[in-house]
N, C-alpha and C positions, 0 to 999 in steps of 0.2 A: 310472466317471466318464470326460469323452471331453478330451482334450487340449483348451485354447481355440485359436483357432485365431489367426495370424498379426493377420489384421484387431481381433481380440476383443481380444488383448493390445494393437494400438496402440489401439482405442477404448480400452483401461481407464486407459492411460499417457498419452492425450490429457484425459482427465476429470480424471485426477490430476496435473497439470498447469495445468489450465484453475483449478481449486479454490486450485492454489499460486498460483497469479497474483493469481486474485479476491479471498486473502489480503492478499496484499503490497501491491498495489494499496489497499484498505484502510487500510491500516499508513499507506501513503503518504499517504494522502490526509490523516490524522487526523494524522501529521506534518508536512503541509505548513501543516493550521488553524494547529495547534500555535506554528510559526516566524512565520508573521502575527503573529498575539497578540503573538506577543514581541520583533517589530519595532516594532506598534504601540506598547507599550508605551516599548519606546527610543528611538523617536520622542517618543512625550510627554513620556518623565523628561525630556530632550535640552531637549525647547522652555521647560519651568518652571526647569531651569538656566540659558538664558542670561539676562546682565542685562538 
């Protein structure tokens, strides 16, 4: 089996990498619907509380 070579190992660290991101990103973005909703929400309770 032949060493990878310099370039090989940064493409495989640059894939693995790219894959961390396109998770997190994810994450984010399903967190950011998330806090919406739940500003909407406290905006409505808000508005049916005042008199």
């Amino acid at each position: 089996m032949t060493k990878p070579t310099t370039a090989q190992i940064q493409a495989r660290h640059d894939k693995d990498e790219l894959k961390q991101l396109k998770q997190e990103n994810k994450m984010l973005r399903i967190e950011n619907e998330f806090l919406k909703k739940l500003d909407a929400l406290d905006h409505e309770k808000s508005a049916h509380e005042k008199p």
